[in-house]
CHARMM internal coordinates of N, CA and C (Angstrom, degrees):
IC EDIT
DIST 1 N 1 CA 1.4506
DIST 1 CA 1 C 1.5253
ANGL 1 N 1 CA 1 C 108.25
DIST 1 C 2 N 1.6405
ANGL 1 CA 1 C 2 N 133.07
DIHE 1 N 1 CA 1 C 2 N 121.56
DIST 2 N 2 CA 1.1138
ANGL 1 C 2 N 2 CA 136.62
DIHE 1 CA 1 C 2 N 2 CA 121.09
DIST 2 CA 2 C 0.7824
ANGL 2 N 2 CA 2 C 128.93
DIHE 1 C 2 N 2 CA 2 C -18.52
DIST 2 C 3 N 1.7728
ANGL 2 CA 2 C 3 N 145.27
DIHE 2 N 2 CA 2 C 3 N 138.74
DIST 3 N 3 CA 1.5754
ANGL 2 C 3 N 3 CA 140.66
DIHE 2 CA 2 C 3 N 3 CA 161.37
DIST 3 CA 3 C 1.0518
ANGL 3 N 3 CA 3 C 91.10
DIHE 2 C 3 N 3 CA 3 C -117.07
DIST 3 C 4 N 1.4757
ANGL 3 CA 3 C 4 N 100.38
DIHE 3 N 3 CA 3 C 4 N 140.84
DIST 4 N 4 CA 1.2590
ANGL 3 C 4 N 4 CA 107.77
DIHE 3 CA 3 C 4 N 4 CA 156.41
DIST 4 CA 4 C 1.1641
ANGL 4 N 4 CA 4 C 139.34
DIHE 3 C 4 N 4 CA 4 C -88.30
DIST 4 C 5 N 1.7822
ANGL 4 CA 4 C 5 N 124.47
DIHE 4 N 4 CA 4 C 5 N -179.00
DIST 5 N 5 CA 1.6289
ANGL 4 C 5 N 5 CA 92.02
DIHE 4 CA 4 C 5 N 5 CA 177.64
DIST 5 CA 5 C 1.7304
ANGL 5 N 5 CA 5 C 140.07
DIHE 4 C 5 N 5 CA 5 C -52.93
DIST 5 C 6 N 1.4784
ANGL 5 CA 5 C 6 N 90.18
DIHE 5 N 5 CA 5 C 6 N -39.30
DIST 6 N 6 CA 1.3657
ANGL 5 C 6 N 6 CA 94.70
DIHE 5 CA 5 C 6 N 6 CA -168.59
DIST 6 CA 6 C 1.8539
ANGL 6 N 6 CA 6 C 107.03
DIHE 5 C 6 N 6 CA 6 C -81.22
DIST 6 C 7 N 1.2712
ANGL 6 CA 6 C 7 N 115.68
DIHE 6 N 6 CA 6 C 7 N 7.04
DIST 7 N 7 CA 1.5689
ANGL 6 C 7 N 7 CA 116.96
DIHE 6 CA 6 C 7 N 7 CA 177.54
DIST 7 CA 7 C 1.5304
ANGL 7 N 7 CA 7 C 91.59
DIHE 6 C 7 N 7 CA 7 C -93.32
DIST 7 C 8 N 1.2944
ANGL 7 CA 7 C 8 N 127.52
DIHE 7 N 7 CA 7 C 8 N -45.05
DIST 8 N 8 CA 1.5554
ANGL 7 C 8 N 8 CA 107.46
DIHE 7 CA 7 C 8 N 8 CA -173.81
DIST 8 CA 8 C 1.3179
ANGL 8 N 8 CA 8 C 101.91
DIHE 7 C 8 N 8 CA 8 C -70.41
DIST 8 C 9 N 1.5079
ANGL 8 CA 8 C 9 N 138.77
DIHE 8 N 8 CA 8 C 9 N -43.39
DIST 9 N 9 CA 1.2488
ANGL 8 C 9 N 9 CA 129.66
DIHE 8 CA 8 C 9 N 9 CA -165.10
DIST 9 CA 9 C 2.1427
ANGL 9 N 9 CA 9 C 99.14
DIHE 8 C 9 N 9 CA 9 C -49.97
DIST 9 C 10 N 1.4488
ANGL 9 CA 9 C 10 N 94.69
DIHE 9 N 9 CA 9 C 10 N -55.42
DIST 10 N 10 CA 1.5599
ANGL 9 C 10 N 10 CA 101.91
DIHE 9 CA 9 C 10 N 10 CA 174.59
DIST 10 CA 10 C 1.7297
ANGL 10 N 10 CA 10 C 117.52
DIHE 9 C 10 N 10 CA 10 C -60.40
DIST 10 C 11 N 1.3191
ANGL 10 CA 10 C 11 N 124.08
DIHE 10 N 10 CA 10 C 11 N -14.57
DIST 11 N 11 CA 1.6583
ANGL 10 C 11 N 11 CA 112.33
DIHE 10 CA 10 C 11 N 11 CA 171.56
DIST 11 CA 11 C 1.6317
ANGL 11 N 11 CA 11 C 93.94
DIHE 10 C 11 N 11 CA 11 C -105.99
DIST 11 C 12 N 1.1443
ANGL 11 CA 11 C 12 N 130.55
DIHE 11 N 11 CA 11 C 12 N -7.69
DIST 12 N 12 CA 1.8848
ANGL 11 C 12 N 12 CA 116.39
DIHE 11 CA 11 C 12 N 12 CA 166.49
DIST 12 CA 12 C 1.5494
ANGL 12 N 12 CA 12 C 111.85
DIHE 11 C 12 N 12 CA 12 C -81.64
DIST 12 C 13 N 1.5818
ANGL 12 CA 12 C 13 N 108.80
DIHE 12 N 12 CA 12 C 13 N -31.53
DIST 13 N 13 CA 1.3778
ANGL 12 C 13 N 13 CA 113.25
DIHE 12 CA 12 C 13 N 13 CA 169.55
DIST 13 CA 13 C 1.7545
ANGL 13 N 13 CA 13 C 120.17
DIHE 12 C 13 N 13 CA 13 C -56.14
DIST 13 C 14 N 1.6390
ANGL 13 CA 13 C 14 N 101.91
DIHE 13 N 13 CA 13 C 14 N -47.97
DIST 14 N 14 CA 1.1517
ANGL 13 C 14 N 14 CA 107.68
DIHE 13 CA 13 C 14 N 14 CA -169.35
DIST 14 CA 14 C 2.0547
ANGL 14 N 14 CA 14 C 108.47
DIHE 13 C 14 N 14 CA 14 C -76.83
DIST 14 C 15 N 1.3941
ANGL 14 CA 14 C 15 N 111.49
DIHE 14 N 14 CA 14 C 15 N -21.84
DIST 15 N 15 CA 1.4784
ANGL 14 C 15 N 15 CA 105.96
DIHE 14 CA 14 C 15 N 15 CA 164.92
DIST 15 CA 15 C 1.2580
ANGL 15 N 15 CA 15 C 120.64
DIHE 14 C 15 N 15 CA 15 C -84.58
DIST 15 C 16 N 1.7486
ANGL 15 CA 15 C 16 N 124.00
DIHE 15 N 15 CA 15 C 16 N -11.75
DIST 16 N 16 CA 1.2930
ANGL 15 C 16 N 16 CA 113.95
DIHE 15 CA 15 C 16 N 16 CA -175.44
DIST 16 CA 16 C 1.7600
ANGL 16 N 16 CA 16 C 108.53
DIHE 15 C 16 N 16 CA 16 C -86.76
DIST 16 C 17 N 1.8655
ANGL 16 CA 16 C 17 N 108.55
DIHE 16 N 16 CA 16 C 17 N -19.93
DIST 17 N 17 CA 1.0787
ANGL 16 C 17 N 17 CA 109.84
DIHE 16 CA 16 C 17 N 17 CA 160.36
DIST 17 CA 17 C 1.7633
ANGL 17 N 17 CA 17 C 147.71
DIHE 16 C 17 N 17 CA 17 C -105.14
DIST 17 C 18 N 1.5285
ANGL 17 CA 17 C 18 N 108.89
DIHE 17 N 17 CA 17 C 18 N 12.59
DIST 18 N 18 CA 0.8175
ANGL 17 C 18 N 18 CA 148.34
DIHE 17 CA 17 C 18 N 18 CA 172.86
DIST 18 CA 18 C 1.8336
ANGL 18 N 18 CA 18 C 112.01
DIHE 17 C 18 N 18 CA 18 C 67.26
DIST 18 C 19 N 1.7236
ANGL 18 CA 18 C 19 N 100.30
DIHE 18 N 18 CA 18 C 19 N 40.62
DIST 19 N 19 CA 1.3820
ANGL 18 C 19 N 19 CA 122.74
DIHE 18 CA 18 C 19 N 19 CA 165.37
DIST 19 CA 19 C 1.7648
ANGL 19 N 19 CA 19 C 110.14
DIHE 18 C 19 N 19 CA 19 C -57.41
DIST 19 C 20 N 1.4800
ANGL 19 CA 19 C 20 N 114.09
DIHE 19 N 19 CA 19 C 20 N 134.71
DIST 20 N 20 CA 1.3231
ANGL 19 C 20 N 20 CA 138.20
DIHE 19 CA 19 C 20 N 20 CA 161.21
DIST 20 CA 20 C 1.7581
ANGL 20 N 20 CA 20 C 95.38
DIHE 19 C 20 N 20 CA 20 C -51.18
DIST 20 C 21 N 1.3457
ANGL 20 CA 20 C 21 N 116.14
DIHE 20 N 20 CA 20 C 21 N 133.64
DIST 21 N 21 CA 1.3669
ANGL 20 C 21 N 21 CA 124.14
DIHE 20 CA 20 C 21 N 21 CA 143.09
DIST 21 CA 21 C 1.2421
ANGL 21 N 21 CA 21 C 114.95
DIHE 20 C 21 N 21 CA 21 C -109.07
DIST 21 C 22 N 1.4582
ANGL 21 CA 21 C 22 N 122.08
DIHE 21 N 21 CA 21 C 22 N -174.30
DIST 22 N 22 CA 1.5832
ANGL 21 C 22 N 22 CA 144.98
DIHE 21 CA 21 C 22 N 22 CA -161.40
DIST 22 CA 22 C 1.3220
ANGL 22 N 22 CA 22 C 83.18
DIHE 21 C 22 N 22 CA 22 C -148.65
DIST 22 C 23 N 1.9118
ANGL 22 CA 22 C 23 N 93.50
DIHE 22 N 22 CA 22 C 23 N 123.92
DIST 23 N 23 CA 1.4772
ANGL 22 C 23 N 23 CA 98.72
DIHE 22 CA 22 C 23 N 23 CA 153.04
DIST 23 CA 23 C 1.1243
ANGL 23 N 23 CA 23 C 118.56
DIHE 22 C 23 N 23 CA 23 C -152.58
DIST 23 C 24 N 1.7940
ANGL 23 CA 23 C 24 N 117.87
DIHE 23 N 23 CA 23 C 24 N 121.80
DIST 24 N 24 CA 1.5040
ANGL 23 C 24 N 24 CA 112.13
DIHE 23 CA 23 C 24 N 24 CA -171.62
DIST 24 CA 24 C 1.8548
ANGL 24 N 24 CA 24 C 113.30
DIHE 23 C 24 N 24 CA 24 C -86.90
DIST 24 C 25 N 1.1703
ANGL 24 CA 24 C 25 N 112.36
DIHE 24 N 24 CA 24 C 25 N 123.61
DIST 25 N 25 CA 1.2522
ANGL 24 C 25 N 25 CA 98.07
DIHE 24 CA 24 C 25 N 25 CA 174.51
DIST 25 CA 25 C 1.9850
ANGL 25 N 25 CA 25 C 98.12
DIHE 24 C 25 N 25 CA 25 C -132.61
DIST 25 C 26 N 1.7301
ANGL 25 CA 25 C 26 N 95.69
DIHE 25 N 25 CA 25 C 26 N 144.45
DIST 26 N 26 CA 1.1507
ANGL 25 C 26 N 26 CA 84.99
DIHE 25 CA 25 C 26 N 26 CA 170.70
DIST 26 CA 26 C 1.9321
ANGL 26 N 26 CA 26 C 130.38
DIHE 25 C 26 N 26 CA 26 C 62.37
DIST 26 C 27 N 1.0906
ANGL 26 CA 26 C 27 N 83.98
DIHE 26 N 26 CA 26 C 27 N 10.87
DIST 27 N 27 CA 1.7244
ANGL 26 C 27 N 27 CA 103.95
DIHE 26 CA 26 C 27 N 27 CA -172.63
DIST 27 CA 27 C 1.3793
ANGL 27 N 27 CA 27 C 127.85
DIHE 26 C 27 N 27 CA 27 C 59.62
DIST 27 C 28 N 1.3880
ANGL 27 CA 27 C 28 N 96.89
DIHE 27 N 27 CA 27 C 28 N 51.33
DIST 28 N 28 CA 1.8586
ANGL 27 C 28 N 28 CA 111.66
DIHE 27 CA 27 C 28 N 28 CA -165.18
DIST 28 CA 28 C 1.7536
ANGL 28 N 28 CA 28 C 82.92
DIHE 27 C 28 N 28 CA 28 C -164.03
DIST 28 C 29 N 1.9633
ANGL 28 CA 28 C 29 N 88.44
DIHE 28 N 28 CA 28 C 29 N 128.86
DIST 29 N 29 CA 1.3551
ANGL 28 C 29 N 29 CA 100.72
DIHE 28 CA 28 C 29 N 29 CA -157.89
DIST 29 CA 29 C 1.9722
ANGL 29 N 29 CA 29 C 95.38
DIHE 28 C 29 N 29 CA 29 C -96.69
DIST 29 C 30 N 1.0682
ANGL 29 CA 29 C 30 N 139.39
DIHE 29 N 29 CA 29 C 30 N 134.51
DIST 30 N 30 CA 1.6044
ANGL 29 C 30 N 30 CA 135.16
DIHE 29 CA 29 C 30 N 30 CA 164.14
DIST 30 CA 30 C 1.5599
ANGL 30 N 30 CA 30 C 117.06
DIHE 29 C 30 N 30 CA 30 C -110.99
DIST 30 C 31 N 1.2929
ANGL 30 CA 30 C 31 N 101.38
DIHE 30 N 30 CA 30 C 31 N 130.20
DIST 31 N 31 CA 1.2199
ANGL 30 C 31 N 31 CA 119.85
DIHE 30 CA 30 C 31 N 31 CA 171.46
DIST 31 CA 31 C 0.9339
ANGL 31 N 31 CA 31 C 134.21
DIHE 30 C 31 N 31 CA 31 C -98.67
DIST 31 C 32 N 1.6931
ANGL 31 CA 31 C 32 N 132.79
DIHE 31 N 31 CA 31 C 32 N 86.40
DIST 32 N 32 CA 1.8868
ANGL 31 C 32 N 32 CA 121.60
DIHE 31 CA 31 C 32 N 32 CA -135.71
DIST 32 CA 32 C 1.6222
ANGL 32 N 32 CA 32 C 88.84
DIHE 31 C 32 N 32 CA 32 C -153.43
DIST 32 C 33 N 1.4371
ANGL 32 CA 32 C 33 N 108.29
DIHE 32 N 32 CA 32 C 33 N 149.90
DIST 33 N 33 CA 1.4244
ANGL 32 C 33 N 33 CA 129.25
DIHE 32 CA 32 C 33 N 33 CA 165.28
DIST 33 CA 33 C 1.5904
ANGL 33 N 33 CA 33 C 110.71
DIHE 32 C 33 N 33 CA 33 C -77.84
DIST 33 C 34 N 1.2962
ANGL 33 CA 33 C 34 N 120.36
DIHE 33 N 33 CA 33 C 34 N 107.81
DIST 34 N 34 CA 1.2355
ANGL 33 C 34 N 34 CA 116.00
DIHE 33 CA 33 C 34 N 34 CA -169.50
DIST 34 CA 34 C 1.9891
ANGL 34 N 34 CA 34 C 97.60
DIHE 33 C 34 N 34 CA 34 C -76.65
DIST 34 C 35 N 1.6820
ANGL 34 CA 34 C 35 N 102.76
DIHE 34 N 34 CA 34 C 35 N 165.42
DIST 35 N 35 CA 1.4927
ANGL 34 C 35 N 35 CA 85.67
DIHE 34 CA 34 C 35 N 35 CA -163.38
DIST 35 CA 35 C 1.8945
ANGL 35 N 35 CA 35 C 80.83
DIHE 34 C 35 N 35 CA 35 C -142.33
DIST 35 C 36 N 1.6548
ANGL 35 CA 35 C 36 N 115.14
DIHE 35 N 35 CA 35 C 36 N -22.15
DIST 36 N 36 CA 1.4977
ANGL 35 C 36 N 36 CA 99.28
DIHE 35 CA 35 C 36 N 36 CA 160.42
DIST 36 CA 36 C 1.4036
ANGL 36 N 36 CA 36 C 100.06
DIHE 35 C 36 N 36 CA 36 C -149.74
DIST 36 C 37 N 1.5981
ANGL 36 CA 36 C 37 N 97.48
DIHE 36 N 36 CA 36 C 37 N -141.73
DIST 37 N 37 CA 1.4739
ANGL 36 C 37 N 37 CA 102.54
DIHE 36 CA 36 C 37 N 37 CA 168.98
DIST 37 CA 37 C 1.8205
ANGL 37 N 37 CA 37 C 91.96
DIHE 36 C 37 N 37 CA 37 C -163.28
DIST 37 C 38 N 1.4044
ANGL 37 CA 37 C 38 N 116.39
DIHE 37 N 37 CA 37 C 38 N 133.58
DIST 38 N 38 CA 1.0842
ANGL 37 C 38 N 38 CA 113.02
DIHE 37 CA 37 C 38 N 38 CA -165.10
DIST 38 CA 38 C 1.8111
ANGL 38 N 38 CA 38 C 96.48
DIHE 37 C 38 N 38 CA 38 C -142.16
DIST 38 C 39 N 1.3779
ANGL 38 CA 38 C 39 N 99.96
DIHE 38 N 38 CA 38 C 39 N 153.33
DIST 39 N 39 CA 1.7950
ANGL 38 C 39 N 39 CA 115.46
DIHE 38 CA 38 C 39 N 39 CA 165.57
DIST 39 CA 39 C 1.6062
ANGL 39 N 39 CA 39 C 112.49
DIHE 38 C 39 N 39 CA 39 C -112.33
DIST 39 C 40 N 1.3595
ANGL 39 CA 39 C 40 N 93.35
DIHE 39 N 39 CA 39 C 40 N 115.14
DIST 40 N 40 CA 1.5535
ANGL 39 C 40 N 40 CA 100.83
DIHE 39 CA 39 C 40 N 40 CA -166.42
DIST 40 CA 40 C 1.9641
ANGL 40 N 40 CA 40 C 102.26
DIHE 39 C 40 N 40 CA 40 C -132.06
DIST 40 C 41 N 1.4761
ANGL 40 CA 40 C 41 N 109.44
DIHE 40 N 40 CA 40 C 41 N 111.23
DIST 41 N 41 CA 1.3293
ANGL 40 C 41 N 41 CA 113.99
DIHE 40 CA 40 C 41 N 41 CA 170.90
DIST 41 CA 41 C 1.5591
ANGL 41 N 41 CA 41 C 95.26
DIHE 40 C 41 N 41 CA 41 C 77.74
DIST 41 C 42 N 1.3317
ANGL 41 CA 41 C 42 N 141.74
DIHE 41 N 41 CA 41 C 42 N 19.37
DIST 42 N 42 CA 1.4211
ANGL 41 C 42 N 42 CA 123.69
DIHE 41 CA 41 C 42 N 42 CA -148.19
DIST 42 CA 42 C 1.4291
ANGL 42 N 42 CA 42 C 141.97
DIHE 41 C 42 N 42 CA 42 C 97.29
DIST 42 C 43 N 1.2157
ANGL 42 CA 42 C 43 N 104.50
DIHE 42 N 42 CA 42 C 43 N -23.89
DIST 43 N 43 CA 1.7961
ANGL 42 C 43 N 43 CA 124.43
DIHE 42 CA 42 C 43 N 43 CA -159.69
DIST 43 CA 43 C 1.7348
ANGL 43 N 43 CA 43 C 101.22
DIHE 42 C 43 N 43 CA 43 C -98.01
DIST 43 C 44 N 0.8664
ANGL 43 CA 43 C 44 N 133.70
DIHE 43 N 43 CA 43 C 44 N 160.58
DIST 44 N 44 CA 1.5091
ANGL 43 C 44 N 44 CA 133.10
DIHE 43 CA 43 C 44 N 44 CA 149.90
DIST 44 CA 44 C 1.5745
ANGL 44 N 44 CA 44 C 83.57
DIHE 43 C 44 N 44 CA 44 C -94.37
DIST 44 C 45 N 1.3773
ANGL 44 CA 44 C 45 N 111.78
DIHE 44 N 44 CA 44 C 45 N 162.26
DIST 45 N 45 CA 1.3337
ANGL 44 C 45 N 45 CA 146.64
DIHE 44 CA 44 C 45 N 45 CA 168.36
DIST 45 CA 45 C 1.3081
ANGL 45 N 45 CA 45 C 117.09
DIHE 44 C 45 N 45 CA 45 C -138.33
DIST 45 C 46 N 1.4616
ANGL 45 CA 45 C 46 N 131.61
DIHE 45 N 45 CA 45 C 46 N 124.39
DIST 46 N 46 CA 1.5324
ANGL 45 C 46 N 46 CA 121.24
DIHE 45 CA 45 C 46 N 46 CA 154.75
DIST 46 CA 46 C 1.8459
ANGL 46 N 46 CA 46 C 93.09
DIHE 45 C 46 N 46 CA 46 C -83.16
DIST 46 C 47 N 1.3968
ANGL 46 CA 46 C 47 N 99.53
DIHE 46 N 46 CA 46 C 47 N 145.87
DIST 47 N 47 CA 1.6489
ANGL 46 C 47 N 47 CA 104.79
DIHE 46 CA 46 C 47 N 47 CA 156.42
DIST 47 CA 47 C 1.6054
ANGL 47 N 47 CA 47 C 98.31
DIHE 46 C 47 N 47 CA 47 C -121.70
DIST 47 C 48 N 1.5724
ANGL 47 CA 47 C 48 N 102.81
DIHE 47 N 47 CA 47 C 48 N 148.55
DIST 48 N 48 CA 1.4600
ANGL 47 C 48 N 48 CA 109.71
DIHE 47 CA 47 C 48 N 48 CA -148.23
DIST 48 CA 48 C 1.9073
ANGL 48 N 48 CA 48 C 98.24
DIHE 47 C 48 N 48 CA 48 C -148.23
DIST 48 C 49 N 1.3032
ANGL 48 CA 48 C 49 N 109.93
DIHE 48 N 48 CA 48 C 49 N 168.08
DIST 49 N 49 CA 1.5431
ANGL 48 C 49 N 49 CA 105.58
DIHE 48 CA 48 C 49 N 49 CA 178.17
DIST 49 CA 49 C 1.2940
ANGL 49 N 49 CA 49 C 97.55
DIHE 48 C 49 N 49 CA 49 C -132.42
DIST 49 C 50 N 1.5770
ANGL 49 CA 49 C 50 N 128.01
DIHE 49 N 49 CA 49 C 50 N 128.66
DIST 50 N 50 CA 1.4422
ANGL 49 C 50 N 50 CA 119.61
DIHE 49 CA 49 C 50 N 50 CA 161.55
DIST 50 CA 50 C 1.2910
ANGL 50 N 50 CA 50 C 116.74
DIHE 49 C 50 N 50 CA 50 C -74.65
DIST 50 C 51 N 1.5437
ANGL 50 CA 50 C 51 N 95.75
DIHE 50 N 50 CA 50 C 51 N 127.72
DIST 51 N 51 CA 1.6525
ANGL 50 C 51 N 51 CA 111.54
DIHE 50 CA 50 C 51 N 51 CA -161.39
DIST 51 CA 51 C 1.9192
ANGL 51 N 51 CA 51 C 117.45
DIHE 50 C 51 N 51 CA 51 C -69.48
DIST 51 C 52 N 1.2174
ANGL 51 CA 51 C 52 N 101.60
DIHE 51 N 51 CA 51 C 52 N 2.48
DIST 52 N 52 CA 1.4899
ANGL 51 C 52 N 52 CA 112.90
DIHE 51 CA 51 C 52 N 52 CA 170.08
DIST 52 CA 52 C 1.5345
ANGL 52 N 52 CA 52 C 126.27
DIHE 51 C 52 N 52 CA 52 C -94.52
DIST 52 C 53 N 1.4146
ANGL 52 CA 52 C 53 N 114.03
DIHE 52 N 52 CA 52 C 53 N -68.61
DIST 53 N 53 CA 1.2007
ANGL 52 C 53 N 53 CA 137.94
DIHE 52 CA 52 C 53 N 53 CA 134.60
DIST 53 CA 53 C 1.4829
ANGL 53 N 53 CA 53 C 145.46
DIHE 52 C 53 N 53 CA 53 C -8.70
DIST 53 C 54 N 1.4845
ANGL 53 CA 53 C 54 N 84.38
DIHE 53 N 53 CA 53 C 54 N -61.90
DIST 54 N 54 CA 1.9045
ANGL 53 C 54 N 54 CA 98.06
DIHE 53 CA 53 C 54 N 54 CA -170.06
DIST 54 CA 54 C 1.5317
ANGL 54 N 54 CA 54 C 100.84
DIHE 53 C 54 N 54 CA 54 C 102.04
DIST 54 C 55 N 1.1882
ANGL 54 CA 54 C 55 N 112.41
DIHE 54 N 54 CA 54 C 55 N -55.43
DIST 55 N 55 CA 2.1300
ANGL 54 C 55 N 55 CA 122.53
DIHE 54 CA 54 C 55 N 55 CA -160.92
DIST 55 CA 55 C 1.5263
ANGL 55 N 55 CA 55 C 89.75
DIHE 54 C 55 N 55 CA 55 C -12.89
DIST 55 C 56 N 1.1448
ANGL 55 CA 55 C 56 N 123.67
DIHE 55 N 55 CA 55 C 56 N 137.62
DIST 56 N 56 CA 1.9935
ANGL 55 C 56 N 56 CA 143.65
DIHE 55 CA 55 C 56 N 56 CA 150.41
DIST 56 CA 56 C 2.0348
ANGL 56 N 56 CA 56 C 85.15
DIHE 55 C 56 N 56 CA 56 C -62.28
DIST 56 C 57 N 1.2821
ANGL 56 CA 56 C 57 N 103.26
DIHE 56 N 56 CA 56 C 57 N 147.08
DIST 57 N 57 CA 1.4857
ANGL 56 C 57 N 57 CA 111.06
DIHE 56 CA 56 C 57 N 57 CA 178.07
DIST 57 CA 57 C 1.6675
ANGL 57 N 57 CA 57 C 81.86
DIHE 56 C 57 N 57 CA 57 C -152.69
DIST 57 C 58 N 1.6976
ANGL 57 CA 57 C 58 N 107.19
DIHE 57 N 57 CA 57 C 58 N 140.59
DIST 58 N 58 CA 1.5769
ANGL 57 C 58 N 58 CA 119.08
DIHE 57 CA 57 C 58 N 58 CA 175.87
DIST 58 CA 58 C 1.1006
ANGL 58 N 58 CA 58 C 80.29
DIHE 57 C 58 N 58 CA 58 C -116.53
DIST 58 C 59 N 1.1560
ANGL 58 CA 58 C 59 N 136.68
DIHE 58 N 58 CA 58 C 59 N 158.49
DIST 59 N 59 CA 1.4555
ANGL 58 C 59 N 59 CA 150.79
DIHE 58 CA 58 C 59 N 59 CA 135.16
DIST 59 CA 59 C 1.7634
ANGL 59 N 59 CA 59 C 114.58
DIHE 58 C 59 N 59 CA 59 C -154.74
DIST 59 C 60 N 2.0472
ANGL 59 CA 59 C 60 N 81.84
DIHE 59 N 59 CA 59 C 60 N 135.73
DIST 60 N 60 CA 1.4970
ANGL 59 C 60 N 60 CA 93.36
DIHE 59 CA 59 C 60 N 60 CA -168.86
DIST 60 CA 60 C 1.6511
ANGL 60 N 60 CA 60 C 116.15
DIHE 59 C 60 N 60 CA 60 C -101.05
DIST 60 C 61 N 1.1494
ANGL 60 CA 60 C 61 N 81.19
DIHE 60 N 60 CA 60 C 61 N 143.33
DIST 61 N 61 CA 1.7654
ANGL 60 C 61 N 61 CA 97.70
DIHE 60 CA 60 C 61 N 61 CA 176.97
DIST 61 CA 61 C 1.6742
ANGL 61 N 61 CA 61 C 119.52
DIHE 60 C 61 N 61 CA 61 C -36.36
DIST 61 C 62 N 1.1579
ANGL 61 CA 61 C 62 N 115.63
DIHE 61 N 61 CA 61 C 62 N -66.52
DIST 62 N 62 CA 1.3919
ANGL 61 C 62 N 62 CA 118.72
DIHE 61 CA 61 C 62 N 62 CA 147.91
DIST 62 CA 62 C 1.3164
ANGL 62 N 62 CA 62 C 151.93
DIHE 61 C 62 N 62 CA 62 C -23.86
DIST 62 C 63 N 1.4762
ANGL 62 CA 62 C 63 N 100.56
DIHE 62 N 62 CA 62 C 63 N -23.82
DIST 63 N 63 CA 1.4980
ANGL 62 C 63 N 63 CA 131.54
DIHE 62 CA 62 C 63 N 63 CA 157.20
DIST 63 CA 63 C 1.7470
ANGL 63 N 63 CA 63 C 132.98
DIHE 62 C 63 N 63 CA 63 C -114.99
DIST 63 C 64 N 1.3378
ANGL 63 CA 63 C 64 N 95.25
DIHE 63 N 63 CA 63 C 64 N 25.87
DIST 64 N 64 CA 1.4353
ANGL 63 C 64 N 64 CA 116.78
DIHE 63 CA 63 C 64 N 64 CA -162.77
DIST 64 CA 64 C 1.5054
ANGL 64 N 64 CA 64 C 92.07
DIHE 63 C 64 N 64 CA 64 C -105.64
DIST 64 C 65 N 1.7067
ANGL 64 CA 64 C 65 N 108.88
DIHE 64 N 64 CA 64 C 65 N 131.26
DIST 65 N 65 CA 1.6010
ANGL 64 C 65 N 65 CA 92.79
DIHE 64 CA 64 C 65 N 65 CA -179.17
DIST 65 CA 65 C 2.2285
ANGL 65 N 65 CA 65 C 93.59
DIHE 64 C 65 N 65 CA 65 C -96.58
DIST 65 C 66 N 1.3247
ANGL 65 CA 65 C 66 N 118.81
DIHE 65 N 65 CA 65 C 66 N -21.03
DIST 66 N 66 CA 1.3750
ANGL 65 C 66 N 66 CA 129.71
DIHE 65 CA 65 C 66 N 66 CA -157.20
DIST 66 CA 66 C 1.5987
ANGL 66 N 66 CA 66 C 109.77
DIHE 65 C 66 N 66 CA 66 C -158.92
DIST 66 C 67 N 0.6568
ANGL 66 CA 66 C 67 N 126.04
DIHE 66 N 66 CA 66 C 67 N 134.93
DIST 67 N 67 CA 1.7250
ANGL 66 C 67 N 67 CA 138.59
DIHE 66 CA 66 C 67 N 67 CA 175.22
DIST 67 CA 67 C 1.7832
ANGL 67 N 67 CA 67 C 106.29
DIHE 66 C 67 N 67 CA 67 C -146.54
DIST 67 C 68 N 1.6761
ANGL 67 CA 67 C 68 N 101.59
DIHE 67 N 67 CA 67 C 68 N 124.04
DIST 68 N 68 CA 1.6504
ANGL 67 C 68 N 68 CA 120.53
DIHE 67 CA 67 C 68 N 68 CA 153.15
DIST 68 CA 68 C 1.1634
ANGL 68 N 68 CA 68 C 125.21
DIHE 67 C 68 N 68 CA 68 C -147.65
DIST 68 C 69 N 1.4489
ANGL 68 CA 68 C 69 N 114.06
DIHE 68 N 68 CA 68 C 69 N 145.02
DIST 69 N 69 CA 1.2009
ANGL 68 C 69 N 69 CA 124.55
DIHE 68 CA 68 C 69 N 69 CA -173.08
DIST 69 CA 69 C 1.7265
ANGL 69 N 69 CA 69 C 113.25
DIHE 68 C 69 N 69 CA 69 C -66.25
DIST 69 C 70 N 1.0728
ANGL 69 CA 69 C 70 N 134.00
DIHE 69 N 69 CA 69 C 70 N 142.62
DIST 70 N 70 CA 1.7921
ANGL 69 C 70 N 70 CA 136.18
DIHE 69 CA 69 C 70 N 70 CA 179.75
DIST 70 CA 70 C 1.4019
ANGL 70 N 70 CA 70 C 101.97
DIHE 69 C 70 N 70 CA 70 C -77.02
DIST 70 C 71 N 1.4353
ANGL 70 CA 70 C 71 N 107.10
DIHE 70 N 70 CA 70 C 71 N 127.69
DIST 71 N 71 CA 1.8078
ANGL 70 C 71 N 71 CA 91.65
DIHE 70 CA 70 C 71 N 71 CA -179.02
DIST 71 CA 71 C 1.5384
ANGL 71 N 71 CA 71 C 118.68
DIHE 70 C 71 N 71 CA 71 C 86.14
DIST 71 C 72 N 1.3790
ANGL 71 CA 71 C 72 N 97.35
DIHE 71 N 71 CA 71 C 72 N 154.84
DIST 72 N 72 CA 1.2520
ANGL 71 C 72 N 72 CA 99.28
DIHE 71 CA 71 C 72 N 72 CA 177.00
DIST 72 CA 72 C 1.6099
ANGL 72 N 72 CA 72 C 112.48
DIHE 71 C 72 N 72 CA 72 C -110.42
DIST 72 C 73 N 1.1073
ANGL 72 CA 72 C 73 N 111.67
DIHE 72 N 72 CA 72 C 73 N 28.68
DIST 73 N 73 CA 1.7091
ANGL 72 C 73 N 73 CA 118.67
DIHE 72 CA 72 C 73 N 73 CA 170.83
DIST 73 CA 73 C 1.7638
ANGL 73 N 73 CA 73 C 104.82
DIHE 72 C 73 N 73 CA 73 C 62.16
DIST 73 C 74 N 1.4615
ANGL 73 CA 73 C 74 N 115.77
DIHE 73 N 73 CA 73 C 74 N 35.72
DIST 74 N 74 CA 1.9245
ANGL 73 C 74 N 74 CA 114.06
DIHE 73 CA 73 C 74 N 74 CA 178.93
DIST 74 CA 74 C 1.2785
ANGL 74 N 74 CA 74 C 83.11
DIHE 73 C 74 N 74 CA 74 C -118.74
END
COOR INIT
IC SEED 1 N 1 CA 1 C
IC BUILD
């Protein structure tokens, strides 16, 4: 997956405020607190925390079939 501009402006929003995203990858939907966004080996990566759990979740952009932020950030 590509982001576009206004999706990164919306996944930097959602880590600078510690907004829930949606992310379908692979046809399995995640529900995780994104916590950055990193370039690793090539890849963007969000690293993320499932907000139930705790679990650390990496997931890469590249393997992302859909990503949205929960909310409209008001």
């Amino acid at each position: 997956m590509q982001l576009t501009h206004t999706q990164y402006d919306a996944l930097e929003r959602a880590i600078t405020d510690g907004r829930r995203l949606v992310v379908w990858r692979r046809g399995t939907e995640y529900v995780v607190i994104p916590l950055g966004l990193r370039l690793v080996d090539g890849h963007e990566e969000i690293t993320a925390r499932h907000p139930t759990t705790g679990e650390d979740i990496v997931l890469r952009l590249d393997e992302m079939d859909s990503m949205e932020p929960v909310g409209n950030g008001s």
